[in-house]
Backbone as JSON Lines, residues from 0, in Angstrom:
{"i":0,"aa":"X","n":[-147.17,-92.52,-25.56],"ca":[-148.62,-92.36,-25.56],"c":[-149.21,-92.62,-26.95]}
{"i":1,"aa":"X","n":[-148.57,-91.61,-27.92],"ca":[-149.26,-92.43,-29.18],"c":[-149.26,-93.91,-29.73]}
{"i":2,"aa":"X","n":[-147.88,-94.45,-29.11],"ca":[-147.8,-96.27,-29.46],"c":[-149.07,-96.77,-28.79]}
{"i":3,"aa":"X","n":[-149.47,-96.5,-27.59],"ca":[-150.63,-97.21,-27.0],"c":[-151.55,-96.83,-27.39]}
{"i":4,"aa":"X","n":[-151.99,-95.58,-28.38],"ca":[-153.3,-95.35,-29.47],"c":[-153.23,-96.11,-30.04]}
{"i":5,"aa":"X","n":[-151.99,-95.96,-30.85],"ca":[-152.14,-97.24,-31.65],"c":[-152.06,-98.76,-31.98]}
{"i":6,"aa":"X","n":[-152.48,-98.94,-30.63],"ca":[-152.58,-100.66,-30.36],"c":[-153.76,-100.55,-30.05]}
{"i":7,"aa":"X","n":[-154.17,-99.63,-29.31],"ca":[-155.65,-99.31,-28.92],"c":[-156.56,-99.58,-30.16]}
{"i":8,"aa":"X","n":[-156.13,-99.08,-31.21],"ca":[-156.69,-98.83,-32.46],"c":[-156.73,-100.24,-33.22]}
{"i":9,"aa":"X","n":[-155.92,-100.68,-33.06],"ca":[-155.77,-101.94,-33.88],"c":[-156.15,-103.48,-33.17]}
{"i":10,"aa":"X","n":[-156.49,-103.18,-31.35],"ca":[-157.3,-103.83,-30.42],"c":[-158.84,-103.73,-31.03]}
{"i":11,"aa":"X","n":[-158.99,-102.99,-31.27],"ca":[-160.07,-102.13,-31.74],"c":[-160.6,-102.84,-32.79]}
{"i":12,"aa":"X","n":[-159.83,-102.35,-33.74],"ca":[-160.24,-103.17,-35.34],"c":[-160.25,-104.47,-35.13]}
{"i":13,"aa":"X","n":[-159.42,-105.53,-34.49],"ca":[-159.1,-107.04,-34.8],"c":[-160.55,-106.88,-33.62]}
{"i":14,"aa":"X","n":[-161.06,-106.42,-32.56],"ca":[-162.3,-106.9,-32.08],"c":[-163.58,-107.09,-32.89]}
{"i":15,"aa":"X","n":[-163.45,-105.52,-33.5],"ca":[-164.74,-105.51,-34.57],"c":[-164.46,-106.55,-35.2]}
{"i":16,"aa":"X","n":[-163.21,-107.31,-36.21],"ca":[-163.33,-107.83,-37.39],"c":[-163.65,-109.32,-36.92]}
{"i":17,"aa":"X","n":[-163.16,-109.15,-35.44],"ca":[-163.68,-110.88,-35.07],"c":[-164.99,-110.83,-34.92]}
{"i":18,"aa":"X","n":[-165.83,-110.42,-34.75],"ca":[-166.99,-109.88,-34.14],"c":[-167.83,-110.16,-35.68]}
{"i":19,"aa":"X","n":[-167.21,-109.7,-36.08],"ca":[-168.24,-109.87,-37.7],"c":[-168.1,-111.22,-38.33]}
{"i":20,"aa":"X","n":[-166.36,-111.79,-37.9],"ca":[-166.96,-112.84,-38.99],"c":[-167.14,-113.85,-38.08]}
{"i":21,"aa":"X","n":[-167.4,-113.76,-37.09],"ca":[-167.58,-114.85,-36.04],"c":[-169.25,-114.76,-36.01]}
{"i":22,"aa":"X","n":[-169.8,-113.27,-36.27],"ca":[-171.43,-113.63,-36.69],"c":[-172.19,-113.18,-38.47]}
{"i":23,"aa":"X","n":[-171.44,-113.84,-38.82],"ca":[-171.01,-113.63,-40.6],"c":[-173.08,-113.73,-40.84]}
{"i":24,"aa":"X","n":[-173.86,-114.55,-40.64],"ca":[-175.1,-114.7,-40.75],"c":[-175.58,-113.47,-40.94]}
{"i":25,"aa":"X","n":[-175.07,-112.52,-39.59],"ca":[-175.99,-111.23,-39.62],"c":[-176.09,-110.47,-40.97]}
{"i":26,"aa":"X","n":[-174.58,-110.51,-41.32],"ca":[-174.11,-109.56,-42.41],"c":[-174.12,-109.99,-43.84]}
{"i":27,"aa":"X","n":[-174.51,-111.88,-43.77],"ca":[-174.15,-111.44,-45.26],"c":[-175.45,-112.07,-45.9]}
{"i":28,"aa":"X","n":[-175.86,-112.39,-47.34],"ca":[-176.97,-113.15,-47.13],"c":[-177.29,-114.58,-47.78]}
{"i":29,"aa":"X","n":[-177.94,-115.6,-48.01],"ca":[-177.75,-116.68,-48.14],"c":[-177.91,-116.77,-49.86]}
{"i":30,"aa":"X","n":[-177.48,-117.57,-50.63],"ca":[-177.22,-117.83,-51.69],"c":[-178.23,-119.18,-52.11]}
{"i":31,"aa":"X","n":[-179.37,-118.28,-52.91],"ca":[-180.54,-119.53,-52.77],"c":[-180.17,-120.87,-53.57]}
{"i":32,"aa":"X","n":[-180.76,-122.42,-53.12],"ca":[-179.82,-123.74,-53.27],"c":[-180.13,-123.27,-55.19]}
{"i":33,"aa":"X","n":[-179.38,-124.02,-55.76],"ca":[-179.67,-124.05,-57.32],"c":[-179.94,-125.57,-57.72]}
{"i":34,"aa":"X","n":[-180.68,-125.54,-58.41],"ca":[-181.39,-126.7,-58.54],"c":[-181.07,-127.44,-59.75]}
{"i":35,"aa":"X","n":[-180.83,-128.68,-60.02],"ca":[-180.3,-129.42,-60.68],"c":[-181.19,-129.68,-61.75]}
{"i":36,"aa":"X","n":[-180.41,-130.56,-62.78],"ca":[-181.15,-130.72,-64.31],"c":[-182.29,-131.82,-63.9]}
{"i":37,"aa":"X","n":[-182.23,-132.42,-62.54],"ca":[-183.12,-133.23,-62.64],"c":[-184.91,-132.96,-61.91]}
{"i":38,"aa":"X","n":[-184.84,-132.05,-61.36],"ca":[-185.84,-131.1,-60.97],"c":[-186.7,-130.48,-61.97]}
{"i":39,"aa":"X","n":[-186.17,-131.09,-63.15],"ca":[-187.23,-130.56,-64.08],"c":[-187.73,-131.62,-64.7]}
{"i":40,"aa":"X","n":[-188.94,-131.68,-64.9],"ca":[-189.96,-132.35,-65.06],"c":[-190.51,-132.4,-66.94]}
{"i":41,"aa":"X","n":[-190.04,-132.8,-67.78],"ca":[-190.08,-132.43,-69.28],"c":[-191.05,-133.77,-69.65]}
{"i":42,"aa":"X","n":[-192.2,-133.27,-70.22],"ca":[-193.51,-133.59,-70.41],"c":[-193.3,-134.4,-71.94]}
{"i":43,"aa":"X","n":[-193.79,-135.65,-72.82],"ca":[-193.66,-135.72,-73.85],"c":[-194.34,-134.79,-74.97]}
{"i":44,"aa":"X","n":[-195.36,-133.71,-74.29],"ca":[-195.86,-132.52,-75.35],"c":[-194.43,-131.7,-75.56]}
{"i":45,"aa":"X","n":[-193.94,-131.3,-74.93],"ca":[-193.19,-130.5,-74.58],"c":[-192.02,-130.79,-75.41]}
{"i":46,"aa":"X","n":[-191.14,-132.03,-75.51],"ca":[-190.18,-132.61,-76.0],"c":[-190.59,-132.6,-77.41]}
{"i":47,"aa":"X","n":[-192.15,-132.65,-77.99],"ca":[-192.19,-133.11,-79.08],"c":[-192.07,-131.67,-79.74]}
{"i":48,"aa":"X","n":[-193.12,-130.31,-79.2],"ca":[-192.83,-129.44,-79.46],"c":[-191.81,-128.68,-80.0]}
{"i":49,"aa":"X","n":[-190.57,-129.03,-78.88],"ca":[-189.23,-128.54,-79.15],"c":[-188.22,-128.94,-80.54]}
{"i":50,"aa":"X","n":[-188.96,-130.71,-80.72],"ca":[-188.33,-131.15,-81.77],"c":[-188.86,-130.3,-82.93]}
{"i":51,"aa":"X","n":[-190.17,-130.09,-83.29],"ca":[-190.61,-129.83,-84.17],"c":[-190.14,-128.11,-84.45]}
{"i":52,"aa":"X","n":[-189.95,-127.4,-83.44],"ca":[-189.78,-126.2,-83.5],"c":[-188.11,-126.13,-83.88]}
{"i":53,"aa":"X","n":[-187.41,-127.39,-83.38],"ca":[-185.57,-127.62,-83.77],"c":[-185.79,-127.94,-85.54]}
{"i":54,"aa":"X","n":[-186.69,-128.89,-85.73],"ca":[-186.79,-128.81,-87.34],"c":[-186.75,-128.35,-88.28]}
{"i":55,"aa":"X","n":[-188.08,-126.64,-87.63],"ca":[-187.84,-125.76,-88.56],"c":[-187.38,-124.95,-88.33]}
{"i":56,"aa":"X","n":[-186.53,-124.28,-87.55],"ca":[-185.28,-123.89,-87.8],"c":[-184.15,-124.5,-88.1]}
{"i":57,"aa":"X","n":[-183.73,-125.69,-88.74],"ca":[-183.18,-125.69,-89.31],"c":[-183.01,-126.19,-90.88]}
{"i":58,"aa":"X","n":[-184.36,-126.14,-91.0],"ca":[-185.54,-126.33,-92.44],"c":[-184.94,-124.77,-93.08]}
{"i":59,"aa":"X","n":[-185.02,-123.98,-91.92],"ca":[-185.15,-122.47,-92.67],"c":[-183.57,-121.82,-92.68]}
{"i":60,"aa":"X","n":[-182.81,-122.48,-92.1],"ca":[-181.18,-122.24,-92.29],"c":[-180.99,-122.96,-93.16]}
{"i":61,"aa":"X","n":[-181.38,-124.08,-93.76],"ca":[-180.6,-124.94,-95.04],"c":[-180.25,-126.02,-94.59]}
{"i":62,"aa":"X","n":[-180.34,-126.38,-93.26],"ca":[-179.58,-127.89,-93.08],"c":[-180.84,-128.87,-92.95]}
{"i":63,"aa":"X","n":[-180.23,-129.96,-93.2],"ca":[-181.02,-131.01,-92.9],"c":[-180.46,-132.22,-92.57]}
């Protein structure tokens, strides 16, 4: 009697565990897309900005 609990039990578990990942959607959640280097849109204000702001920092560290 206890061997057939414990198949019972483990009928049991392998149902639940199919059960879940056979509807994996419910449980888990989606991983939003990540978006590539080319999705960004870099303006020539923007580029020039950055240069000028890369300048002086390194105007003010010593290199040039």
């Amino acid at each position: 009697m206890p061997i057939l609990l414990l198949f019972l039990l483990f009928g049991a578990c392998f149902l639940i565990y199919y059960y879940v990942i056979s509807n994996e959607d419910l449980y888990t959640r989606k991983k939003p897309d990540k978006k590539g280097p080319f999705d960004t849109i870099y303006l020539p204000e923007d580029l020039e900005r950055d240069r000028i702001k890369r300048m002086k920092d390194e105007a003010r560290r010593g290199r040039f």
